[in-house]
C-alpha positions as a Markdown table, in Angstrom:
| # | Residue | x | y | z |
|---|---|---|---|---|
| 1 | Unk | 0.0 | 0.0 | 0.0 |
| 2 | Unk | 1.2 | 3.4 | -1.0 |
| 3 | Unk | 2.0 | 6.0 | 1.5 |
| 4 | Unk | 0.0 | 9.2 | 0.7 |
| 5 | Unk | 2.8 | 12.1 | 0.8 |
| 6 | Unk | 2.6 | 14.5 | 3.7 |
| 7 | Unk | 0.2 | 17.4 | 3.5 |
| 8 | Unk | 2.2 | 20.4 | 4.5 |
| 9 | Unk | 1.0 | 24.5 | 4.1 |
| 10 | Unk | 2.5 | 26.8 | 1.4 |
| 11 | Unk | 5.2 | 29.1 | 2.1 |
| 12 | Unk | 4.3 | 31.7 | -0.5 |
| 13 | Unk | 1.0 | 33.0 | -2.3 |
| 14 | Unk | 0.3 | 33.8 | -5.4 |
| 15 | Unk | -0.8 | 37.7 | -6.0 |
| 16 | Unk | -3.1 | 38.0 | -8.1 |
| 17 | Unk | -5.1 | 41.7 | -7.1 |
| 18 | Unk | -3.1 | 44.8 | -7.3 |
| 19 | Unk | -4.5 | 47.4 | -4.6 |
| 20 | Unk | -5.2 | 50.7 | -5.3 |
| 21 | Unk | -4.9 | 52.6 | -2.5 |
| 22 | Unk | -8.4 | 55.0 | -2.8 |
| 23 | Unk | -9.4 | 54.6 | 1.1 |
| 24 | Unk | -12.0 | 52.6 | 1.6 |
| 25 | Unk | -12.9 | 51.8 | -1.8 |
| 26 | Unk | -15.1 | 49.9 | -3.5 |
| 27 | Unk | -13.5 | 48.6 | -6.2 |
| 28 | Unk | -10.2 | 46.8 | -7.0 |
| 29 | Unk | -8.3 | 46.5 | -10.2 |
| 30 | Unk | -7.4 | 43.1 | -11.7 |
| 31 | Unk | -4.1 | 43.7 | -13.5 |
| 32 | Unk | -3.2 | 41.8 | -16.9 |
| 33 | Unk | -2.0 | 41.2 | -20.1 |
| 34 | Unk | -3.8 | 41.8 | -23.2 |
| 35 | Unk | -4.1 | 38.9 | -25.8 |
| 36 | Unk | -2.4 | 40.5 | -28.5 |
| 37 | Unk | 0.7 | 41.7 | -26.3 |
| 38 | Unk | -0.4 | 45.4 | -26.4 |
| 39 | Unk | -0.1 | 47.2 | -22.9 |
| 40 | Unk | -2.2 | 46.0 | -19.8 |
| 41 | Unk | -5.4 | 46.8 | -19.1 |
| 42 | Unk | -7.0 | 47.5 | -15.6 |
| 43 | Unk | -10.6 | 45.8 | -14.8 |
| 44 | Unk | -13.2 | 47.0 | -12.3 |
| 45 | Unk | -13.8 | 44.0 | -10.0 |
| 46 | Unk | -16.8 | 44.3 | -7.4 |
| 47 | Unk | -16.1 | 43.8 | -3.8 |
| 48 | Unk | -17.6 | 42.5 | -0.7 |
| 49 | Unk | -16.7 | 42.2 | 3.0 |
| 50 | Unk | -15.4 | 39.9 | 5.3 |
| 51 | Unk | -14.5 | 39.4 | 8.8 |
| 52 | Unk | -11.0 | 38.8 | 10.4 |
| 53 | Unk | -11.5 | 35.8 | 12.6 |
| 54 | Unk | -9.9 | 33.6 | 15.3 |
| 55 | Unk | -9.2 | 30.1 | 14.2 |
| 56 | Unk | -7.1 | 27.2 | 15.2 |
| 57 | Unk | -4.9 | 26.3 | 12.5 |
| 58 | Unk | -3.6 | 22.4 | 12.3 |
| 59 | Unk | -1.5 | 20.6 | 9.5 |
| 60 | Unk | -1.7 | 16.6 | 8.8 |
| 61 | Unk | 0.7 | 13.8 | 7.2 |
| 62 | Unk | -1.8 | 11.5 | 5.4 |
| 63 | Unk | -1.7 | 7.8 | 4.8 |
| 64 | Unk | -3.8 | 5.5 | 2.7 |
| 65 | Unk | -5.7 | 2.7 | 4.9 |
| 66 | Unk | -8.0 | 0.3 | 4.7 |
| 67 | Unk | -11.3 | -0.4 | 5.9 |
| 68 | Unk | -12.6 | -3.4 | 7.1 |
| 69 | Unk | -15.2 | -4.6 | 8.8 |
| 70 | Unk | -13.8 | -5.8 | 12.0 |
| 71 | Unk | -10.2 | -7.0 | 13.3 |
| 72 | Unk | -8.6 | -9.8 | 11.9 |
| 73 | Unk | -7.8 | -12.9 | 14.4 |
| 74 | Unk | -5.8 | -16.3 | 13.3 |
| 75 | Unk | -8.0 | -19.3 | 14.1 |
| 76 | Unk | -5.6 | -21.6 | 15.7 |
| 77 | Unk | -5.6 | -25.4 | 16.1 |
| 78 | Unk | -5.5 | -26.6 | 19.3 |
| 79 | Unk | -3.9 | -30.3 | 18.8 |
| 80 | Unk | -1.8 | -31.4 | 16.3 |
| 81 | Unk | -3.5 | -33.5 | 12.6 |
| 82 | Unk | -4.2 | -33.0 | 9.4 |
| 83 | Unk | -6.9 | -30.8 | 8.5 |
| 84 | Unk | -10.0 | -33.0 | 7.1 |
| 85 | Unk | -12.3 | -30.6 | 6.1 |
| 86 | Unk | -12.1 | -26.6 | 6.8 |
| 87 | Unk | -14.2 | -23.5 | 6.5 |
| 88 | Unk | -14.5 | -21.6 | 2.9 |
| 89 | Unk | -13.6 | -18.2 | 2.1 |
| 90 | Unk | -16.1 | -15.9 | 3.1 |
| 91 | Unk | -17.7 | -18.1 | 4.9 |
| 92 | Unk | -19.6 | -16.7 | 8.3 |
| 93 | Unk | -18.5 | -18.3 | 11.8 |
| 94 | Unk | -21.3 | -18.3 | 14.7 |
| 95 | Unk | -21.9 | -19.7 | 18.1 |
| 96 | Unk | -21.7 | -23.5 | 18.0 |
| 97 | Unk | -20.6 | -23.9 | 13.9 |
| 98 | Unk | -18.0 | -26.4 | 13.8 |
| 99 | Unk | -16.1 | -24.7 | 11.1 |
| 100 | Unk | -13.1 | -27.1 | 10.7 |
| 101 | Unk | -12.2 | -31.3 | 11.3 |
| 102 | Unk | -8.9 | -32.1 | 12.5 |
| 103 | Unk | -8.4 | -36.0 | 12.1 |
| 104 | Unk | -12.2 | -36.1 | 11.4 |
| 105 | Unk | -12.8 | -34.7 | 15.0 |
| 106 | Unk | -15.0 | -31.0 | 14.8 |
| 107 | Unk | -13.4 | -27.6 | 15.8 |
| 108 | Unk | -16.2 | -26.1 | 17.1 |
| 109 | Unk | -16.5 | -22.5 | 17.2 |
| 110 | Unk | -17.4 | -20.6 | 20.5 |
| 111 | Unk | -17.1 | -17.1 | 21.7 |
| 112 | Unk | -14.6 | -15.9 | 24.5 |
| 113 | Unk | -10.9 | -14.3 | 24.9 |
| 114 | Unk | -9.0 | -17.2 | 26.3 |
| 115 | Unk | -8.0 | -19.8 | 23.6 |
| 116 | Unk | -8.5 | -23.5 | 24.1 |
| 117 | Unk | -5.3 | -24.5 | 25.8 |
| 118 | Unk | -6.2 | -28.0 | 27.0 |
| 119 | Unk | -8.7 | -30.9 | 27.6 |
| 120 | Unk | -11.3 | -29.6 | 30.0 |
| 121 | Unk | -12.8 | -32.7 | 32.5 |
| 122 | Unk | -13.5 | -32.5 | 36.1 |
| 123 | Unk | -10.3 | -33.0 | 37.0 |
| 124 | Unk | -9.1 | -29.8 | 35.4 |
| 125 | Unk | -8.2 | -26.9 | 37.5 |
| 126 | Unk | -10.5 | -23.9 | 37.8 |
| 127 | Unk | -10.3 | -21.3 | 34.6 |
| 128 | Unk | -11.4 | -18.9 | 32.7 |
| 129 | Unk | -11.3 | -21.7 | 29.6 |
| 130 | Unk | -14.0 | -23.4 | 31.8 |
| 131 | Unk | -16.2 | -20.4 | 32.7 |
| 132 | Unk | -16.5 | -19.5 | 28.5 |
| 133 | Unk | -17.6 | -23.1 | 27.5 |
| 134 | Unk | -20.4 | -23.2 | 30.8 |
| 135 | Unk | -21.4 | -19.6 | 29.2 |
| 136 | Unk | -21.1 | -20.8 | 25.6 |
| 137 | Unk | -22.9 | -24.2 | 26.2 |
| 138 | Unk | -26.0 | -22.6 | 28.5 |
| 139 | Unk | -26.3 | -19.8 | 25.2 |
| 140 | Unk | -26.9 | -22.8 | 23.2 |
| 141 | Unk | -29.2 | -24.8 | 25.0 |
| 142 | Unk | -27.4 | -27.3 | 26.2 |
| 143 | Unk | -28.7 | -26.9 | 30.0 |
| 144 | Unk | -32.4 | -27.3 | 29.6 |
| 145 | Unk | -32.8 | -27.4 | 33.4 |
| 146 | Unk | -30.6 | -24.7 | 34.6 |
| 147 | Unk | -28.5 | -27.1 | 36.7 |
| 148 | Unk | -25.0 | -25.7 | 35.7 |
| 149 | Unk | -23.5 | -22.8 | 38.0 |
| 150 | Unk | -21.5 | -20.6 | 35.5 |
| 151 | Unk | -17.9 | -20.2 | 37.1 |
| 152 | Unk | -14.7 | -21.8 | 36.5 |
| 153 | Unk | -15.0 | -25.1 | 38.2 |
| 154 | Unk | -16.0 | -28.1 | 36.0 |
| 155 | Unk | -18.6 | -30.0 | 37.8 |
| 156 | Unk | -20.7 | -33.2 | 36.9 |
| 157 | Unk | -23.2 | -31.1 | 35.3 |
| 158 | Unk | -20.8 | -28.9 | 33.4 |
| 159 | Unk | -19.6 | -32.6 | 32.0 |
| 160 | Unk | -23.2 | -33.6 | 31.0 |
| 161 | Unk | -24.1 | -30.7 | 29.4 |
| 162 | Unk | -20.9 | -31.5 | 27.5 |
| 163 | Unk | -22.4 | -35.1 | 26.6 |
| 164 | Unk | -25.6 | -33.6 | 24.8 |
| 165 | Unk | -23.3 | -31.1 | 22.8 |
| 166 | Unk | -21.3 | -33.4 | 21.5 |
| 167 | Unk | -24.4 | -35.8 | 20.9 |
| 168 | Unk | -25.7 | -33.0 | 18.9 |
| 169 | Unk | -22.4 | -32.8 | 17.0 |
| 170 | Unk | -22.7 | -36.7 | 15.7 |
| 171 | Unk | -19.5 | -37.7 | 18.3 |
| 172 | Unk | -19.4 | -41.5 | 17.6 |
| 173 | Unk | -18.8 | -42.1 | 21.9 |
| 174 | Unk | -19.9 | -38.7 | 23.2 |
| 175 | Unk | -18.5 | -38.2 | 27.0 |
| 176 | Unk | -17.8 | -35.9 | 29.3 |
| 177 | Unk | -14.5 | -34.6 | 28.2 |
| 178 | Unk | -13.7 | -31.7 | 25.9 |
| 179 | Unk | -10.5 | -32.9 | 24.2 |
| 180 | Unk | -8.2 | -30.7 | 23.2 |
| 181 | Unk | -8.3 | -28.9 | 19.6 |
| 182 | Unk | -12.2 | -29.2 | 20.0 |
| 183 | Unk | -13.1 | -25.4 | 20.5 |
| 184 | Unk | -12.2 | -22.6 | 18.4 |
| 185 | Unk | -12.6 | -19.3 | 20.6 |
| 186 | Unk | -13.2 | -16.4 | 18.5 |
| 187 | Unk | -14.5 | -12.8 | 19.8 |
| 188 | Unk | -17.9 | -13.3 | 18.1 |
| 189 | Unk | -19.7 | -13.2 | 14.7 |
| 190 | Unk | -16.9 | -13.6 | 12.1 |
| 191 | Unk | -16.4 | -14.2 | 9.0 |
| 192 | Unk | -13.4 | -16.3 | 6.9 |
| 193 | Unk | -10.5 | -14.4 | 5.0 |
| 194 | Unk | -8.0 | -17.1 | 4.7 |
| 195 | Unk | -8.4 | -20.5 | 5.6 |
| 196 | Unk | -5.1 | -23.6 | 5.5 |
| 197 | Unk | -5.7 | -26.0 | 2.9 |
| 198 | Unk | -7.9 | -29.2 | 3.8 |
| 199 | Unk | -5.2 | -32.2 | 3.6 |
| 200 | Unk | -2.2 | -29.9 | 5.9 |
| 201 | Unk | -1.2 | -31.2 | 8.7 |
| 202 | Unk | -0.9 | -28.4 | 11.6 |
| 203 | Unk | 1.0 | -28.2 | 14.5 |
| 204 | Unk | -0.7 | -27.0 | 17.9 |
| 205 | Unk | -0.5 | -22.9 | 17.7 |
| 206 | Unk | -1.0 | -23.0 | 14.0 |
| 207 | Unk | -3.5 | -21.3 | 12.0 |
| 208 | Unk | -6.3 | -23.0 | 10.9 |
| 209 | Unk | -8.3 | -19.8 | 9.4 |
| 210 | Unk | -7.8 | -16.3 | 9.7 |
| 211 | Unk | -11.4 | -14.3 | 10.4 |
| 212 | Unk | -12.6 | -11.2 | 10.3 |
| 213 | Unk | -14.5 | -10.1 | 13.5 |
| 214 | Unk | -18.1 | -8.7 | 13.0 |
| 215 | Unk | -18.9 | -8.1 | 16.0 |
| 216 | Unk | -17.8 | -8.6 | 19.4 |
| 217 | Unk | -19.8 | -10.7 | 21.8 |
| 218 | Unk | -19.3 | -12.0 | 24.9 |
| 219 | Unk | -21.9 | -12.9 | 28.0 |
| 220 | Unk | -23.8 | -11.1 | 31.2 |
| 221 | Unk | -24.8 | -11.8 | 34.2 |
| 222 | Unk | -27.8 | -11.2 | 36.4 |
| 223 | Unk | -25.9 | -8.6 | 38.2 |
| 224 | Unk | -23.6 | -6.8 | 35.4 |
| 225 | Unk | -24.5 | -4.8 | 32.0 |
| 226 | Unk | -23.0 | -5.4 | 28.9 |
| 227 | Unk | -20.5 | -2.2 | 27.1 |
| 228 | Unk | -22.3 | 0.5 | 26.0 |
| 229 | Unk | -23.7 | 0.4 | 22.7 |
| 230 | Unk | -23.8 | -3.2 | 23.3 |
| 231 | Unk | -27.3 | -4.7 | 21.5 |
| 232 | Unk | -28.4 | -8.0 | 24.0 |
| 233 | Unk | -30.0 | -11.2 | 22.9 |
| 234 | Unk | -31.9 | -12.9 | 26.3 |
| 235 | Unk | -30.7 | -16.7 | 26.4 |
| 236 | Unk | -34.1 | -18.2 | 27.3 |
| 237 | Unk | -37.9 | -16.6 | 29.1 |
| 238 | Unk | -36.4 | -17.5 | 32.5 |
| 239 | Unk | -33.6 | -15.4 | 32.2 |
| 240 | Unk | -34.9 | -12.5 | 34.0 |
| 241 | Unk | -35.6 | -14.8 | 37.1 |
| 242 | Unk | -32.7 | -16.7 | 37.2 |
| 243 | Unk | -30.8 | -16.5 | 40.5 |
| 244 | Unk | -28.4 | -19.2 | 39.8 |
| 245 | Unk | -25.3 | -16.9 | 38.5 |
| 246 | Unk | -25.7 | -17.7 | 35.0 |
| 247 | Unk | -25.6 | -15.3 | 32.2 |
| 248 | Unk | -28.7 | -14.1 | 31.7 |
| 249 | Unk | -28.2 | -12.6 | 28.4 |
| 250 | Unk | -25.4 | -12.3 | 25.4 |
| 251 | Unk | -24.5 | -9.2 | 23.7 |
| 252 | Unk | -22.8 | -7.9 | 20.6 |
| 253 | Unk | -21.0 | -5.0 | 19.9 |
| 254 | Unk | -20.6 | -4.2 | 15.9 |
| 255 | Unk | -16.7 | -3.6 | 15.5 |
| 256 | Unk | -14.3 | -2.2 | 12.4 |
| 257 | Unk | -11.2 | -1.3 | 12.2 |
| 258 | Unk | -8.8 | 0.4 | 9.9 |
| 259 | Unk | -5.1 | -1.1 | 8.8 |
| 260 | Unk | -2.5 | 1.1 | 7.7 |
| 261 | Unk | 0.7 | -0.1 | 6.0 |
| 262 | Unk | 3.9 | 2.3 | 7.4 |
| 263 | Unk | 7.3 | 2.8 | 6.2 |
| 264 | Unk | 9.4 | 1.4 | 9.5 |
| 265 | Unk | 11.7 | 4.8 | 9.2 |
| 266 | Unk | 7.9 | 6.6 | 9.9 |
| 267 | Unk | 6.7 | 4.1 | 12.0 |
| 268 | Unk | 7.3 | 6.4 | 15.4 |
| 269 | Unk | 4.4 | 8.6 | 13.7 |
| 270 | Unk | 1.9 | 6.2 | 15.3 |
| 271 | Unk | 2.5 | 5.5 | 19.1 |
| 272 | Unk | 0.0 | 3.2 | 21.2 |
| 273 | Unk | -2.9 | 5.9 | 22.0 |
| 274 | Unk | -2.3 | 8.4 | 19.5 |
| 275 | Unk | -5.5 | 10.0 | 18.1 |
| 276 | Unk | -6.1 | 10.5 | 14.6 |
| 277 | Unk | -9.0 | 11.1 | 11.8 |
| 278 | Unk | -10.1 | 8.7 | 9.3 |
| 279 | Unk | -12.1 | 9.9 | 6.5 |
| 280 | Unk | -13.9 | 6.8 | 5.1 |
| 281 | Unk | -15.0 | 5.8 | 1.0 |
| 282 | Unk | -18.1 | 8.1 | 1.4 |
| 283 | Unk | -16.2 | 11.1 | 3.1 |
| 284 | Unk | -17.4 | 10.8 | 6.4 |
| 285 | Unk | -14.9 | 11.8 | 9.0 |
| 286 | Unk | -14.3 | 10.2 | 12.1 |
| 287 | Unk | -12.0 | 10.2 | 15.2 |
| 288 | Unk | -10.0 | 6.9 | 16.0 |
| 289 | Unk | -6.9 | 5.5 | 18.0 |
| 290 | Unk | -4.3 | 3.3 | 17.4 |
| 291 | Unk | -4.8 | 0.2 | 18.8 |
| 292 | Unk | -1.6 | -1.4 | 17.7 |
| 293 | Unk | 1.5 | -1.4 | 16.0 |
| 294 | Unk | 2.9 | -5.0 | 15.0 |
| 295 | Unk | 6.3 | -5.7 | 15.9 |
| 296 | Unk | 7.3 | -7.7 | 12.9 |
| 297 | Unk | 8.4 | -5.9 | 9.5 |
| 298 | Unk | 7.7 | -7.3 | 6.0 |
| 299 | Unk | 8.3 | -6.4 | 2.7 |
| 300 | Unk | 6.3 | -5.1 | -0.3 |
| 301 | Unk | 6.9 | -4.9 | -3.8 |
| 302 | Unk | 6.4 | -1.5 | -5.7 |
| 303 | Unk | 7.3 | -2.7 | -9.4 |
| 304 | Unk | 11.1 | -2.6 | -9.2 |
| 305 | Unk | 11.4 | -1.5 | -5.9 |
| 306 | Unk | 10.7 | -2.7 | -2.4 |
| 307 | Unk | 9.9 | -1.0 | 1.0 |
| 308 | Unk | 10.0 | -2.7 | 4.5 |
| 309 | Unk | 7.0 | -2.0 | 6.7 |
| 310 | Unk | 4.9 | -2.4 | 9.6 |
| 311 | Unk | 1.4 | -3.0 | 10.2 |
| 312 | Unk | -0.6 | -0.3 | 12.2 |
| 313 | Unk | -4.0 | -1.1 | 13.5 |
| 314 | Unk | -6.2 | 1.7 | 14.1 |
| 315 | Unk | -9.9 | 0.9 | 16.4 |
| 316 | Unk | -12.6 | 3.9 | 15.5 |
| 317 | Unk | -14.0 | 6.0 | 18.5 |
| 318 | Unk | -17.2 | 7.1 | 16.4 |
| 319 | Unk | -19.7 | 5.2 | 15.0 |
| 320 | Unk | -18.9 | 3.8 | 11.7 |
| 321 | Unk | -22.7 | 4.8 | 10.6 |
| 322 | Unk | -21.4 | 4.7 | 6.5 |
| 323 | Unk | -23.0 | 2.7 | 4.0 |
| 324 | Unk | -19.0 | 1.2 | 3.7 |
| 325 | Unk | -18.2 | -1.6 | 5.7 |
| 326 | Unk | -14.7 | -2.0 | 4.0 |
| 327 | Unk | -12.9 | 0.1 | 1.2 |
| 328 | Unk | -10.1 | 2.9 | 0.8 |
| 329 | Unk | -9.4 | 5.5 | 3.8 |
| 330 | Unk | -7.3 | 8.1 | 4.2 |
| 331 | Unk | -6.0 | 8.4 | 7.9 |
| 332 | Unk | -4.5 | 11.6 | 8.9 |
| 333 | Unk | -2.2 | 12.6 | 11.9 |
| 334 | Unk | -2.1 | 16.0 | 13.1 |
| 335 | Unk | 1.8 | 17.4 | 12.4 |
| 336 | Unk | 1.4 | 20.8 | 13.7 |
| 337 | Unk | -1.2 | 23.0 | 15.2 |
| 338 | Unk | -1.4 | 26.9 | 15.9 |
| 339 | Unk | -3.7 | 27.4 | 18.4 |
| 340 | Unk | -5.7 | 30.5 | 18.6 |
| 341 | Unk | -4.8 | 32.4 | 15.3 |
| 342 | Unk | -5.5 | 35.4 | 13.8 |
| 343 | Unk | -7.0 | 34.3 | 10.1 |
| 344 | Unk | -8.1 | 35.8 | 7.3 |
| 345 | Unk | -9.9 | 34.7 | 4.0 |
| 346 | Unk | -6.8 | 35.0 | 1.4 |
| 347 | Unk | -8.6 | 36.7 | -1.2 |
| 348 | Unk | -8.6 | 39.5 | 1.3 |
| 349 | Unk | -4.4 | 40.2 | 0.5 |
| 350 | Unk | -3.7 | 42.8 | -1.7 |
| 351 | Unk | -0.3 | 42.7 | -3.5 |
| 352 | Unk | 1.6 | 45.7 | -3.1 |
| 353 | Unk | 3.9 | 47.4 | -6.1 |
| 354 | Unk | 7.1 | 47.7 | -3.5 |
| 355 | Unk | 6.6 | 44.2 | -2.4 |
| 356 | Unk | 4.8 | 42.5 | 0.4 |
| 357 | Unk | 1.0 | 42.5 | 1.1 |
| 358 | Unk | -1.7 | 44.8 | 2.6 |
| 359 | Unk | -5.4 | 44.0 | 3.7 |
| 360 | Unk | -8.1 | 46.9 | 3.0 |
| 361 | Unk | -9.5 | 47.2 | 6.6 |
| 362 | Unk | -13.1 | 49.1 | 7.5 |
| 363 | Unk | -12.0 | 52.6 | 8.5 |
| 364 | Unk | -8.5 | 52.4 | 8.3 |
| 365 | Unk | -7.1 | 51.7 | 4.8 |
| 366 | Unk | -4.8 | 49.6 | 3.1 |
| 367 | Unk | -2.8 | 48.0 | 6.1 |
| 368 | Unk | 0.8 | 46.3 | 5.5 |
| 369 | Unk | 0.6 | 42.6 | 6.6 |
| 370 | Unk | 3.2 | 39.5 | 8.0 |
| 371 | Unk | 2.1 | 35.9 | 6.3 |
| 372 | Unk | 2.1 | 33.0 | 8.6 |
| 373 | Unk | 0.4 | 29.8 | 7.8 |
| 374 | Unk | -1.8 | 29.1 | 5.2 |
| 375 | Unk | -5.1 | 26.2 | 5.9 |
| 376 | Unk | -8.2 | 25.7 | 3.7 |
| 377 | Unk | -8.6 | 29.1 | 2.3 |
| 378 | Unk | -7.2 | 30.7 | 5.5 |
| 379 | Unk | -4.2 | 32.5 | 6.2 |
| 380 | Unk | -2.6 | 33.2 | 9.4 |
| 381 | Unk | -1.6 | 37.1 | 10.4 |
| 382 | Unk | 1.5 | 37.1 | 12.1 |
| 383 | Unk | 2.2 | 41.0 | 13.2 |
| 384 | Unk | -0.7 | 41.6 | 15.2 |
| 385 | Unk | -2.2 | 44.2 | 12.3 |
| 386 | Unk | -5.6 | 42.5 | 12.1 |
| 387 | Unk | -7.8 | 42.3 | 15.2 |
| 388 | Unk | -10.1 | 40.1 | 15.2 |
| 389 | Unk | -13.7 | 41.6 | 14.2 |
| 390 | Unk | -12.2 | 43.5 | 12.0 |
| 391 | Unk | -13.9 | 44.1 | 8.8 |
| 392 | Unk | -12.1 | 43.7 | 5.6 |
| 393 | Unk | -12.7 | 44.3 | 1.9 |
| 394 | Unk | -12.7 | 41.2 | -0.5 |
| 395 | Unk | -13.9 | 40.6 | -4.6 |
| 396 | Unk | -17.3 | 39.6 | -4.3 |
């Protein structure tokens, strides 16, 4: 991906009005050249007014990024085999899909933080691993009689509610034991981007799939409240009554996120934290963060060249309320900002004969006049000759 060159202000303008100093006139004079090289010609241009303001005056570097519709996660196998059947590109992952075999054994995907790191039995010690497939496995029905205390202890019930799942998942002897490389923990509705080839054999830690998170999801409680902005789904009509400590609920949080490809020699532009703007496909502009910055450089190919770069991973603050869900954006981080300036509109500047510029001000003249930075039509007065307020004569 190409890096968009840095934005940066002018250091010179452009003349193009000669003033003629009549007072407070109400004309100005555009000078030029006639078409037939004969001697210049002076033409009457209407004017208008316009007020000196206060402005805060910032300047960006831009870089090209993309849009997508959520983070992207590698699906890892959890025991070692050959892949026997796996997911397609583009195809979606929900609760309870078994999106992959392993030696002809499902890979069942749930949703939680914590990846599948062993076989889960009553004699395992207490986890988070165990408190995930207790929320997972009540979402999906699995304890019809509200039996199972969701924590991190595996009891008896937690190991039959673990029989009907995998009686439901055709298991040729199901038992009580989740073996390991049988769950896929992903952050919620996903969707495939890359998958390993059926007929690979994997190692434990290797991918499986990559996915693309649609939304985050996770579980609640009687006695907690999902994120804000969070939409809930109840689990079952009871929900509302249930004292037991099971989650009463599952939520969802919609996620995107924007990838930006850096030059490592520009990499420092984007520290952990650092706020930015993101103007997406349809030119919506929204305020964001990085959210990462991968520590491993690769290298792309530009036609004969190469460059070496890092991957930057930036999470939006706003609402991504666009009718783009993935697509071309252009991220920009502020380089430089004058706060509190004193701005005018540039067609305001008069060019004087002798060099230099003048504005016509309201009651005072042709006043002389120090450029500082130029933004967005706006130019900065820098020796205090313009107040504020101050009204000034412009072409119409």
């Amino acid at each position: 991906m190409d890096t968009i060159q840095p934005s940066r202000w002018p250091t010179a303008l452009v003349a193009l009005l000669v003033g003629v100093a009549i007072g407070a006139s109400a004309f100005w004079y555009l000078q030029r050249d006639t078409s037939d090289g004969s001697a210049s010609v002076a033409e009457e241009v209407v004017t208008s007014t316009a007020e000196a303001e206060t402005r805060d005056l910032r300047s960006y570097e831009e870089w090209a990024g993309v849009l997508q519709s959520g983070p992207t996660a590698n699906v890892t196998a959890s025991t070692r085999g050959t892949v026997t059947r796996n997911a397609e590109v583009g195809a979606a992952i929900t609760l309870g899909d078994a999106i992959a075999e392993i030696d002809g054994q499902p890979v069942v995907a749930l949703y939680g933080a914590v990846p599948q790191f062993r076989a889960l039995d009553s004699n395992s010690d207490d986890g988070a691993d165990i408190r995930q497939l207790e929320e997972n496995l009540v979402a999906l029905g699995y304890d019809p009689d509200g039996t199972v205390t969701v924590d991190e202890d595996y009891t008896t019930n937690t190991g039959l509610m673990v029989e009907r799942w995998e009686t439901d998942l055709g298991f040729e002897t199901p038992d009580t034991i989740v073996d390991a490389g049988q769950i896929a923990f992903v952050a919620g509705p996903s969707e495939v981007a890359s998958r390993t080839a059926v007929g690979s054999l994997v190692n434990t830690g290797q991918p499986l799939l990559t996915a693309v998170t649609l939304a985050k999801s996770g579980f609640v409680a009687n006695d907690a409240a999902p994120p804000a902005d969070a939409v809930t789904f109840p689990i079952d009509d009871d929900a509302e009554t249930d004292e037991a400590g099971r989650p009463l609920s599952r939520w969802e949080e919609a996620q995107g996120s924007i990838s930006v490809e850096v030059d490592v020699d520009e990499s420092d532009s984007f520290p952990l934290g650092l706020d930015v703007e993101v103007e997406l496909p349809d030119g919506q502009v929204i305020a964001a963060r990085v959210e990462s910055v991968s520590d491993v450089a690769r290298t792309l190919q530009q036609g004969q060249n190469s460059i070496t770069v890092v991957d930057v991973a930036i999470q939006p603050l706003d609402e991504l309320d666009s009718s783009f869900t993935t697509g071309p954006v252009v991220v920009r981080v502020e380089d430089q900002a004058i706060i509190g300036a004193t701005v005018i509109p540039v067609r305001a500047l008069v060019a004087l004969a002798e060099g230099g510029h003048a504005v016509e001000v309201e009651g005072r003249g042709l006043v002389g006049v120090e450029l500082g930075s130029f933004d967005d039509g706006w130019v900065e007065i820098t020796n205090g000759a313009i107040a504020p307020g101050e009204t000034l004569t412009v072409p119409a």
